[in-house]
SELUMMI-654271 format. One line per 2 residues: for each residue z, x, y of N, C-alpha, C, O, CB. Coordinates in steps of 0.1 Angstrom, whole numbers, plus 5000, padded with zeros to 4 digits. Each point is the difference from the previous one (the first is absolute). Glycine has a CB too. Example, Ala and Ser with C-alpha at 12.3 -4.5 7.8 and 13.67 -1.06 7.14 Angstrom:
! SELUMMI-654271
5078 5132 4943 5000 4991 5012 5000 5009 5012 5007 5010 5000 5005 4971 4988 | 4981 5015 5023 5000 5009 5011 5008 4992 5011 5001 5005 5011 4977 5007 4983
END
This chain:
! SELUMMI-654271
4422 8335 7711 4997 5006 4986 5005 4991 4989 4992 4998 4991 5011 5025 5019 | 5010 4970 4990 5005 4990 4993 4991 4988 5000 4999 4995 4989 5024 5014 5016
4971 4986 5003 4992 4991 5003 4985 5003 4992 4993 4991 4995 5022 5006 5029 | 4983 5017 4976 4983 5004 4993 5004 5003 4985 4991 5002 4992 4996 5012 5031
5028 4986 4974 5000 4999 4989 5004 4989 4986 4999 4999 4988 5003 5020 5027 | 5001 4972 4998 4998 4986 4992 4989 4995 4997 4998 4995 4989 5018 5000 5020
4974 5005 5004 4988 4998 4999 4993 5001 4988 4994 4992 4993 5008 5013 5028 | 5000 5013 4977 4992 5004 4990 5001 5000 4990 4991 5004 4992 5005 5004 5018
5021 4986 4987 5009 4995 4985 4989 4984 4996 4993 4996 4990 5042 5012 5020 | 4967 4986 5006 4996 4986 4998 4983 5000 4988 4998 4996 4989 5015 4997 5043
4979 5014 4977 4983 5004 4996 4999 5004 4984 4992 4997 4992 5001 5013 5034 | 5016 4997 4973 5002 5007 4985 5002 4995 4990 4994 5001 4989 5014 5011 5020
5002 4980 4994 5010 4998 4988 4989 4994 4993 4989 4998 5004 5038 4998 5005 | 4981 4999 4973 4995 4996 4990 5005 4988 4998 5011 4999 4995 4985 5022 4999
4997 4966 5009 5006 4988 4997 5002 4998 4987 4991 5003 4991 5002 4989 5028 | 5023 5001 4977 5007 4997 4992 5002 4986 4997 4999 4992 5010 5008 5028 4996
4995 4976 4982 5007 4987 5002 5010 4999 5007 5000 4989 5006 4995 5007 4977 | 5015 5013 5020 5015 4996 5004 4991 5002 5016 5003 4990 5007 5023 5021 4971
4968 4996 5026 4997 5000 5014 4992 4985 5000 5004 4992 5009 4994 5038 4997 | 4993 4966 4987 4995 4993 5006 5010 4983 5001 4998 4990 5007 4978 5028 4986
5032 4984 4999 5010 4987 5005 5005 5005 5011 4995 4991 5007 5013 5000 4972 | 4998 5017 5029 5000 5002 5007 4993 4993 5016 5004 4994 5009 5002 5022 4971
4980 4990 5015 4995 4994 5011 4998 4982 4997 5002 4991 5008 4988 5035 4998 | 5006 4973 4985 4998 4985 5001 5015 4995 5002 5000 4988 5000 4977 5010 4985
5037 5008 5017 5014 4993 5005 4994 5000 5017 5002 4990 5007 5022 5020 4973 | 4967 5002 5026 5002 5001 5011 4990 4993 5004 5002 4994 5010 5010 5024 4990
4976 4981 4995 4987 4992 5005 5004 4978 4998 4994 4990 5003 4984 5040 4983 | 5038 4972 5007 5000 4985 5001 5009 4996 5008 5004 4989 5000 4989 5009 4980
5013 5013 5031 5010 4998 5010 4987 4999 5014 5001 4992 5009 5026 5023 4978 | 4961 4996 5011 4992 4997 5010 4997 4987 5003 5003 4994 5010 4990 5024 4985
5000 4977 4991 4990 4983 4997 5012 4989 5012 4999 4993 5010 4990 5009 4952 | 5025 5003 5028 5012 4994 5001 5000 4994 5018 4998 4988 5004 5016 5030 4972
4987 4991 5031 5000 5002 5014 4990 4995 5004 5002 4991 5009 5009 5026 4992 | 4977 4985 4996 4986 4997 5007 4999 4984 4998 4994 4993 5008 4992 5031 4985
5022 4969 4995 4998 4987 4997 5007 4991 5011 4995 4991 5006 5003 5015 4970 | 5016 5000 5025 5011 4994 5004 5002 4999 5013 5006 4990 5005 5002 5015 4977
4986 5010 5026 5004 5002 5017 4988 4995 5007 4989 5002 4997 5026 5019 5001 | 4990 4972 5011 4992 4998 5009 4995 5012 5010 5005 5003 5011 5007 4974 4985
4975 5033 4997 4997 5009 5008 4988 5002 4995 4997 4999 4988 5024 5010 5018 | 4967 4992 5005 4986 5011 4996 5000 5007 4989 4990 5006 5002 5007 4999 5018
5007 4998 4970 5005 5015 4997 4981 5004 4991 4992 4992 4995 5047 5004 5000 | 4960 5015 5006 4988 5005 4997 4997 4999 4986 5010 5005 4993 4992 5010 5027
4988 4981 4972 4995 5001 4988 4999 5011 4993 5002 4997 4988 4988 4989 5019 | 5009 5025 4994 4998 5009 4990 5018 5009 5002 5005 5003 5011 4961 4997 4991
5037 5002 4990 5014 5011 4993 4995 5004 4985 4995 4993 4991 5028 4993 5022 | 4980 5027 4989 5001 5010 4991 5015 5000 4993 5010 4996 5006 4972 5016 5009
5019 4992 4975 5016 5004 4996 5000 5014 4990 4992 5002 4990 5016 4970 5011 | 5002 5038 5004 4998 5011 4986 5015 5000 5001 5005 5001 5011 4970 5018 4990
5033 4980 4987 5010 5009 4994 5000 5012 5000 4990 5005 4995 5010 4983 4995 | 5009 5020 5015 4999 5016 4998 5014 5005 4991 5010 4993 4997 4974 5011 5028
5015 5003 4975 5010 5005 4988 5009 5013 5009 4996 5011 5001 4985 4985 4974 | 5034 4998 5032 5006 5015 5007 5012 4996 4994 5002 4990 4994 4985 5017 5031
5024 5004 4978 5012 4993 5002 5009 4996 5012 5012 5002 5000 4984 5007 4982 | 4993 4982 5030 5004 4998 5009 4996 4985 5002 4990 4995 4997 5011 5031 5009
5007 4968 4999 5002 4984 5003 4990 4999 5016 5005 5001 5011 5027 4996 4974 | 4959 5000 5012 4987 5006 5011 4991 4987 5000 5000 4993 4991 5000 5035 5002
4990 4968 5018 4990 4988 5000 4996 5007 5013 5007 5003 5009 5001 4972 4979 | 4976 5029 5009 4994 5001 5011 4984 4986 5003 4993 4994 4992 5020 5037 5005
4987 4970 5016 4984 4992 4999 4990 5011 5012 5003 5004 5012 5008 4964 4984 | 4978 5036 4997 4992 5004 5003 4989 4992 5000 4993 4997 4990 5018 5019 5005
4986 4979 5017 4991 4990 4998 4996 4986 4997 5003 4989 5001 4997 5029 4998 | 4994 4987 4996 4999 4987 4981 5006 5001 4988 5000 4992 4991 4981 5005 5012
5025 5017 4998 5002 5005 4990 5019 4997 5001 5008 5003 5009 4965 5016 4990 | 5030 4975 4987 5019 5004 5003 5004 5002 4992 4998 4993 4990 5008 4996 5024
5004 5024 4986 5005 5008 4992 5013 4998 4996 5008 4999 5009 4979 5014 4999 | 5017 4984 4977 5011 4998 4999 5006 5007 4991 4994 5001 4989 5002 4981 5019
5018 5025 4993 5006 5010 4990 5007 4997 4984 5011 4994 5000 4993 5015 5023 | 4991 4994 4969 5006 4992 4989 5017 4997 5005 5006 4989 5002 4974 5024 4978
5025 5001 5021 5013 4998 5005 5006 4987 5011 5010 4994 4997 4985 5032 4999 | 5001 4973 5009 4997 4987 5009 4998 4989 4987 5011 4997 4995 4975 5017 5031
5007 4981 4969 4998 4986 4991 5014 5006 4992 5009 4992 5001 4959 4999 4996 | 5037 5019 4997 5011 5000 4989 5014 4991 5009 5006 4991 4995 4985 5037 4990
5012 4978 5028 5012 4999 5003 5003 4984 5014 5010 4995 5005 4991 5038 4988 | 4985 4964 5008 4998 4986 5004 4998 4991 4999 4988 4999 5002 5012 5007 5002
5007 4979 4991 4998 4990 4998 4990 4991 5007 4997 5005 5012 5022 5001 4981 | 4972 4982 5005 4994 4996 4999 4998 4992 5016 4990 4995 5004 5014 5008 4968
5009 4999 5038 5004 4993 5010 4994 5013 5011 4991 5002 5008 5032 4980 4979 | 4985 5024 5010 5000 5016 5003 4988 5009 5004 4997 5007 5010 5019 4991 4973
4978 4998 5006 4982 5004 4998 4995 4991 5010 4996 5005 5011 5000 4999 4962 | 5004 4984 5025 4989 4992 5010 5002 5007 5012 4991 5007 5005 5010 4968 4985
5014 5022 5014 5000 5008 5015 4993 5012 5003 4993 5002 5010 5027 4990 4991 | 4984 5016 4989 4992 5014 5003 4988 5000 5000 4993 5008 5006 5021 5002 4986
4981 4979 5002 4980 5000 4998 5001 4993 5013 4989 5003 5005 5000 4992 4967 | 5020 4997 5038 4999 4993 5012 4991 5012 5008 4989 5000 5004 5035 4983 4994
4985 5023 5002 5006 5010 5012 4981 5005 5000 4991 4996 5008 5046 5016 4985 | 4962 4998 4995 4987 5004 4992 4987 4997 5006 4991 5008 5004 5023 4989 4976
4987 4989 5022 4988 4988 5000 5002 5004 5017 4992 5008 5005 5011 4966 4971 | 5006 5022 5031 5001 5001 5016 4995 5013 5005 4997 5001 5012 5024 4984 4988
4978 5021 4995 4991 5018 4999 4986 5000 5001 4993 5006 5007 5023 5003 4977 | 4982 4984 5005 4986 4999 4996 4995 4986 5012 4989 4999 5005 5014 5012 4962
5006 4983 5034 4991 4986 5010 4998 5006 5014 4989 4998 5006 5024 4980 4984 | 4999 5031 5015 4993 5006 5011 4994 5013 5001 4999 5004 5011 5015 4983 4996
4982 5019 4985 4993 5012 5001 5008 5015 5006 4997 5011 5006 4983 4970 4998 | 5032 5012 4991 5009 5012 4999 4998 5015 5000 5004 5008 5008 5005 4976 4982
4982 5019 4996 5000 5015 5000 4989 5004 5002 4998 5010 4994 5017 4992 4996 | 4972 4988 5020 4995 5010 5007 5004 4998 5017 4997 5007 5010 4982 4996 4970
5027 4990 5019 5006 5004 5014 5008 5010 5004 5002 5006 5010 4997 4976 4992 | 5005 5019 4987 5016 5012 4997 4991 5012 4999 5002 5010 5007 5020 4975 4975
4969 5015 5011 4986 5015 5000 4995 5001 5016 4994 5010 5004 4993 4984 4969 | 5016 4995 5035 4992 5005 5010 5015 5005 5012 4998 5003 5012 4974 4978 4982
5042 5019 5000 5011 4997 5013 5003 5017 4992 5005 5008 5008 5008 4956 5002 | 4984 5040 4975 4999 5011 4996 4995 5012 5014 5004 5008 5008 4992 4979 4965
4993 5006 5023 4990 5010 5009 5003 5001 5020 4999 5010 5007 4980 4982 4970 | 5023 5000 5026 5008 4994 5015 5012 5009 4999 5002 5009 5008 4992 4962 4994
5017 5026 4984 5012 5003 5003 4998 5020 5004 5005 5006 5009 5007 4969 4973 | 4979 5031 5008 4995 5011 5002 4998 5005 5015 5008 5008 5005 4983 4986 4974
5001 5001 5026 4992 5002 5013 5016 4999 5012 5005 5009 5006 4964 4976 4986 | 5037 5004 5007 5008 4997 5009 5010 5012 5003 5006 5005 5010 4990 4970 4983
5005 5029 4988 5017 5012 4996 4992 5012 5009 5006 5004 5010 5007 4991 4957 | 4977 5008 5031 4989 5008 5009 5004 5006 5013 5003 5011 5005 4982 4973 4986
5012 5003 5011 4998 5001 5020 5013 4999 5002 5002 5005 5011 4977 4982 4996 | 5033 5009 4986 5010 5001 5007 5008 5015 4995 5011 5000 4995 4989 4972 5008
4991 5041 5001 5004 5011 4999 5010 5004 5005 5008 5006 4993 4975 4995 5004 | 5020 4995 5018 5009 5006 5008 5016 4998 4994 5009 5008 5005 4972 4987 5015
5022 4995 4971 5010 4999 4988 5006 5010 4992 4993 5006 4992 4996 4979 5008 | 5026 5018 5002 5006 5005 4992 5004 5001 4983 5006 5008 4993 4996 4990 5029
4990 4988 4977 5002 4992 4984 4992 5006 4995 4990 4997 5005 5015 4981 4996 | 4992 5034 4987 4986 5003 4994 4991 4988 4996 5004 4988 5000 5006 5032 4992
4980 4983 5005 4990 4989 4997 4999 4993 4992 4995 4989 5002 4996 5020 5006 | 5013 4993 4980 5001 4996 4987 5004 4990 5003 4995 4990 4997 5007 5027 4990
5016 4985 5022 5008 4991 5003 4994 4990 5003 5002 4989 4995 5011 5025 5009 | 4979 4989 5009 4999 4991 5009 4986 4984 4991 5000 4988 4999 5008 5041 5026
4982 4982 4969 4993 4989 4991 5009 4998 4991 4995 4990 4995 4983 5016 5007 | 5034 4997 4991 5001 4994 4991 5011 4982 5008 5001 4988 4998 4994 5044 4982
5010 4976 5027 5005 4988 5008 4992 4987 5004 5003 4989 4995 5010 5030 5013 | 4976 4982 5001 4989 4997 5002 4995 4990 4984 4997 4988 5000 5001 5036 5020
5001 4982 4972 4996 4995 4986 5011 4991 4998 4996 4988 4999 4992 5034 4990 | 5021 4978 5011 5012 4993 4990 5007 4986 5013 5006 4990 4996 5003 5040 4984
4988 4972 5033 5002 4989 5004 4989 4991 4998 5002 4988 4997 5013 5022 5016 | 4969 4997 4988 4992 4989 4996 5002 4990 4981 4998 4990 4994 4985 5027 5028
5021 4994 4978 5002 4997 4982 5007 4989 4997 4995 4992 4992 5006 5030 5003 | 5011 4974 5012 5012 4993 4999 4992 4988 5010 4999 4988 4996 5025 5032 5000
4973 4984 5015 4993 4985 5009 4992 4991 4987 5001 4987 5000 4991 5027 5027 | 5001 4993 4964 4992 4993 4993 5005 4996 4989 4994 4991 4993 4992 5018 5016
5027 4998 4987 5007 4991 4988 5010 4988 5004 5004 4991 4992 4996 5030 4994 | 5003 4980 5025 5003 4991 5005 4995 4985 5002 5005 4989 4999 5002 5031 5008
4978 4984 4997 4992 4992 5000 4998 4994 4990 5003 4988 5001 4991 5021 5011 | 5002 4994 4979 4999 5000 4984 5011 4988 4996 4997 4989 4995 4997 5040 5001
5021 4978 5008 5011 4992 4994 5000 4987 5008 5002 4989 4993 5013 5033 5001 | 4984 4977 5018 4993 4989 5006 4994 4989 4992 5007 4991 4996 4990 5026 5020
4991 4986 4982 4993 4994 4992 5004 4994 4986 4995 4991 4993 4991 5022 5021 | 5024 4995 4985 5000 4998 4983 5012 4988 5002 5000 4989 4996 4994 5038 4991
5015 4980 5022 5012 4982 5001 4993 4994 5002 4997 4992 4991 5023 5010 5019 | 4974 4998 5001 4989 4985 5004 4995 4991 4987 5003 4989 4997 4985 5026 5024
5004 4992 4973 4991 4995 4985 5013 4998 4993 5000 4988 4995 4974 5028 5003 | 5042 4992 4999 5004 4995 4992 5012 4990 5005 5006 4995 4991 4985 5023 4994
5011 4980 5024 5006 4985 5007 4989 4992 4998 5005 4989 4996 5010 5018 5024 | 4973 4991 4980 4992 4994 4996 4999 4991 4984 4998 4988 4996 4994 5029 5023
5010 4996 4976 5003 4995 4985 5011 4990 4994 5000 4991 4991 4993 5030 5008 | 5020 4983 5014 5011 4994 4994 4996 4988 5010 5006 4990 4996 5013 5030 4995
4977 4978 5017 4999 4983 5004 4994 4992 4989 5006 4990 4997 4990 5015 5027 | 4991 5000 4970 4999 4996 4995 5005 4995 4986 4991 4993 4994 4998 5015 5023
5020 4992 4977 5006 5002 4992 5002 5012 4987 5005 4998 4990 4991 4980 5021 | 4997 5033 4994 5001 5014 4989 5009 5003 4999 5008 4992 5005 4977 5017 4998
5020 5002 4990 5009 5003 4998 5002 5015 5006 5004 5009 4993 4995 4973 4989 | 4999 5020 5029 5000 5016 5009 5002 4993 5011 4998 4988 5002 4985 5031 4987
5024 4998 5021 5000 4995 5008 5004 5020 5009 5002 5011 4996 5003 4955 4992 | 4994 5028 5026 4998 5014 5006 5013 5011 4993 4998 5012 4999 4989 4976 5027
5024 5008 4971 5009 5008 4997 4997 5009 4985 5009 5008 4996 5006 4974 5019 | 4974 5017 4979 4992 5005 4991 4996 5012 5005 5003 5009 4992 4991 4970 5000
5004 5023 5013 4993 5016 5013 5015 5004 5000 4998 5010 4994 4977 4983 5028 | 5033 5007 4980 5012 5010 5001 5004 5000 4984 5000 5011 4996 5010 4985 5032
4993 4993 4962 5002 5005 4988 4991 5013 4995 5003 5012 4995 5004 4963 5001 | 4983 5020 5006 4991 5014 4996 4999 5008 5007 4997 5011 4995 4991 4981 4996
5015 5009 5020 5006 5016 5006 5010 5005 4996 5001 5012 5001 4992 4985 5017 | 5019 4995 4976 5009 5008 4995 4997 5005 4992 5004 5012 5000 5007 4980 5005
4983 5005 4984 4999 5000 4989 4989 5012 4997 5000 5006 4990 5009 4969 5008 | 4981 5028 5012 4991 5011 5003 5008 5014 5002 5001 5010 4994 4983 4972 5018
5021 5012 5005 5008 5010 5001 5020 5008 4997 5008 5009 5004 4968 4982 5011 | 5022 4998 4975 5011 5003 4989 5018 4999 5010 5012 5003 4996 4966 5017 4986
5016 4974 5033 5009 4998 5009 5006 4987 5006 4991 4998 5008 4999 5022 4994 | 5018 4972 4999 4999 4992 5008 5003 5002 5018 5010 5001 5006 4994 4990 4970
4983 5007 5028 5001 5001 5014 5010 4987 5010 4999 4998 5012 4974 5015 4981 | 5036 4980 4998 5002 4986 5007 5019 5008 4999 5008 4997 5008 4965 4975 4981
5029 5039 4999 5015 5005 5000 4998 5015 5003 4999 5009 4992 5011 4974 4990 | 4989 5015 5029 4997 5018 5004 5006 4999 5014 5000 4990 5007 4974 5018 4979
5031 5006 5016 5005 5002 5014 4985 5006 5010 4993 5010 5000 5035 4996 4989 | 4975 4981 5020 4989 5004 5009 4993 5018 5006 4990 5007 4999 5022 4967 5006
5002 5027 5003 5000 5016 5000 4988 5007 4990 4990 5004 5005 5038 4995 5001 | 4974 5002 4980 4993 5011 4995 4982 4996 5000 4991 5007 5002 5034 5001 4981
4974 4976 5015 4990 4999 5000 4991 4991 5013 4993 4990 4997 5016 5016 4978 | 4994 4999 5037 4997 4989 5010 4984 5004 5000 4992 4991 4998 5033 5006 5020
4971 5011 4982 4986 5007 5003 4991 5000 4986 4988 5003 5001 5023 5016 5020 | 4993 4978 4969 4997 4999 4986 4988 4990 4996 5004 4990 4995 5021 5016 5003
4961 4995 5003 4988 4990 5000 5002 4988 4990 4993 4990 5001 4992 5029 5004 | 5027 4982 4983 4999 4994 4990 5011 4988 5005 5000 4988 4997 4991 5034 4985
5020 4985 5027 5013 4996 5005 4994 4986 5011 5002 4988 5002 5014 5041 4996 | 4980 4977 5005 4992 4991 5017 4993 4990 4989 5003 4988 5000 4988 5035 5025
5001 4981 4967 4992 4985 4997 5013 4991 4992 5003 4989 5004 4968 5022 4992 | 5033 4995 4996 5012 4988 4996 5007 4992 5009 5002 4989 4998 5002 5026 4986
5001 4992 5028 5006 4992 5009 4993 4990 5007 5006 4991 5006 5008 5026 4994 | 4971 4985 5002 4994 4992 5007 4993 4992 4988 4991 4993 5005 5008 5022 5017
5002 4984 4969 4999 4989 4989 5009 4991 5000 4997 4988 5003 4994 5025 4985 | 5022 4989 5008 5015 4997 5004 5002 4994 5016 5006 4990 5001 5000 5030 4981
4990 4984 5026 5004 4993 5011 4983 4991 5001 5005 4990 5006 5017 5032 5008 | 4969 4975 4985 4992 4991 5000 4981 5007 5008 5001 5002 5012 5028 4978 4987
4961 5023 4995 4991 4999 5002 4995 4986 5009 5003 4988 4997 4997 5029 4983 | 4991 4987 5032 4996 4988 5008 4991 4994 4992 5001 5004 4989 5001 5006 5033
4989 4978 4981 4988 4997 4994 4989 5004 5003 4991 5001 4992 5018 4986 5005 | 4991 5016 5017 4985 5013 5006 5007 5012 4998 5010 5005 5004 4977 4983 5019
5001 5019 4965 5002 5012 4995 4989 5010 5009 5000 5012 4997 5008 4977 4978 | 4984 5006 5036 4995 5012 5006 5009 5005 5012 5009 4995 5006 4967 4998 4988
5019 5021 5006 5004 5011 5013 4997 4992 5012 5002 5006 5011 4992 5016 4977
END
């Protein structure tokens, strides 16, 4: 529902000046990447600003969504990473695969009736480990491209993806007691940023 309501913020809205700097900060971190990394990366991106008060980036597609809130409270280092991450979504076809492990995850929560877990449970479980396989993936890709940057002499580098997770999720995942947050999707990717992404990012 949160997801059909961005969408339909995204389609709506009324572009602005202040939105459209916006996107052209975010359409020059795309170029930015496409110039610099050594990767395929696909020709056509979309970009919309949306207006919430939540520190949010989604990619649908071609399409990538970014929250004003998000451009106010991240710096320029910060951003690229997150457009990293963004881009690694859209290069592998992330969310229609994720539409089709939707529909799988369905069928599977299904059949595994004989289960004491109600169902909800069981898809929603089903849902959120594929969810995290693929941001993972994502984060993957994005150290990769931004160790890339810093060889080359840029000025980023993968530890950029955890500044901006703090700073998202208003937490630092690097001063936290493991205990509360071991199972935590946001907790796990920081630490596996922090402890080091391979260079083969497939499954």
């Amino acid at each position: 529902m949160k997801l059909f309501l961005v969408i339909l913020l995204s389609l709506t809205s009324i572009s602005t000046g202040f939105a459209q700097s916006g996107s052209d900060r975010v359409r020059s971190k795309i170029e930015f990447i496409k110039r610099n990394v050594d990767f395929g990366f696909r020709r056509f991106y979309q970009v919309k600003i949306i207006d919430t008060d939540e520190a949010n980036a989604f990619s649908l597609g071609t399409l990538t969504l970014v929250s004003q809130k998000m451009l106010d409270i991240l710096d320029d280092n910060e951003l690229l990473a997150v457009i990293a991450h963004e881009m690694a979504h859209r290069e592998k076809y992330h969310i229609f695969s994720r539409s089709g492990m939707i529909v799988g995850g369905a069928i599977a929560a299904l059949l595994d009736w004989h289960s004491d877990i109600p169902y909800s449970e069981r898809l929603s479980g089903f849902n959120e480990d594929y969810q995290l396989e693929q941001e993972l993936q994502a984060d993957c890709y994005a150290y990769n491209w931004l160790l890339q940057l810093k060889k080359k002499g840029f000025a980023f580098e993968p530890a950029d993806l955890n500044r901006a997770t703090t700073k998202i999720f208003g937490i630092d995942f690097g001063d936290v007691d493991p205990t509360y947050f071991e199972d935590n999707p946001a907790y796990i990717r920081f630490q596996k940023v922090k402890q080091g992404h391979s260079k083969s990012c497939e499954n």
